[in-house]
C-alpha positions in Angstrom: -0.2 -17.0 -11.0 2.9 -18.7 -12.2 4.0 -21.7 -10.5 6.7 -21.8 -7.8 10.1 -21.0 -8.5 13.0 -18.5 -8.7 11.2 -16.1 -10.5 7.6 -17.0 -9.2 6.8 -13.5 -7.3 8.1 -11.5 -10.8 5.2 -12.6 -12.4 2.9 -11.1 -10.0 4.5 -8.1 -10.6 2.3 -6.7 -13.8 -1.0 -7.5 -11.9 -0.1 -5.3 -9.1 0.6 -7.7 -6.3 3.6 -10.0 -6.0 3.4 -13.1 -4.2 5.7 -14.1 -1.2 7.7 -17.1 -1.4 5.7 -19.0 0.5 2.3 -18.3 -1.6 0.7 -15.7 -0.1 0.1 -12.5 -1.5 1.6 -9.3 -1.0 -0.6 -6.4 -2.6 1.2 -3.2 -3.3 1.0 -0.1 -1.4 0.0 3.3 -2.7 3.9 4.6 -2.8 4.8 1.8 -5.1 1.9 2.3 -6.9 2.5 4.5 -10.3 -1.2 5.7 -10.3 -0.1 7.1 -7.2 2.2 10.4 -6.6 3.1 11.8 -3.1 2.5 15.6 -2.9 2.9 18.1 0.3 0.2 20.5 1.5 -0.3 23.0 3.8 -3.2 22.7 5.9 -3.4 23.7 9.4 -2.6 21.7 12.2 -6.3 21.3 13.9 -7.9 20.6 10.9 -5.6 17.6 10.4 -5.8 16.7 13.8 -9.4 16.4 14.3 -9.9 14.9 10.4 -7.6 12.1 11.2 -8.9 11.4 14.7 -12.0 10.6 13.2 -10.8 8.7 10.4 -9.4 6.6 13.1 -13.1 6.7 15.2 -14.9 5.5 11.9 -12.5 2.6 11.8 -13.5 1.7 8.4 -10.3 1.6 6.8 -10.5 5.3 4.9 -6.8 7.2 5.2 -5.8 10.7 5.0 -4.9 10.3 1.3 -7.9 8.5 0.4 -10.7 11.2 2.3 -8.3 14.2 0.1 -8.8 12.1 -2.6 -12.5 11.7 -2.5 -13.0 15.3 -1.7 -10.7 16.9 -4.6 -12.8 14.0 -7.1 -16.4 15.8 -5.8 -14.9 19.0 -6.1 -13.6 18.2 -10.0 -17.1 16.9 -10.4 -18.9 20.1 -9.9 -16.5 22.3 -11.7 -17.9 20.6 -14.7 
């Protein structure tokens, strides 16, 4: 990365992390993310429920967005 100085955390910018004034580095979340969009859906409220309670029993670092994500990239998969 580029060395320290006013404009030292703008360079981490185009590699999709930007590092913190004192050197460490801050990676970008998935709303600042351009490969990214937020959408709404309707689903009902048990099925989120018990989906996101265990996504937080599996404890293995998998989010709402990313098991939707997974799913709707299997499902595009086997349209083809």
């Amino acid at each position: 990365m580029a060395g320290k100085g006013k404009f030292a955390a703008l360079a981490g910018l185009k590699n999709g992390d930007i590092t913190n004034t004192n050197g460490t580095v801050q990676l970008r979340g998935k709303r600042s993310n351009p490969d990214y969009r937020q959408i709404c859906v309707l689903i009902k409220k048990a099925t989120h429920r018990s989906a996101t309670t265990l996504l937080r029993d599996l404890d293995d670092g998998t989010d709402f967005g990313d098991l939707v994500q997974s799913l709707l990239e299997r499902w595009l998969q086997e349209q083809n």
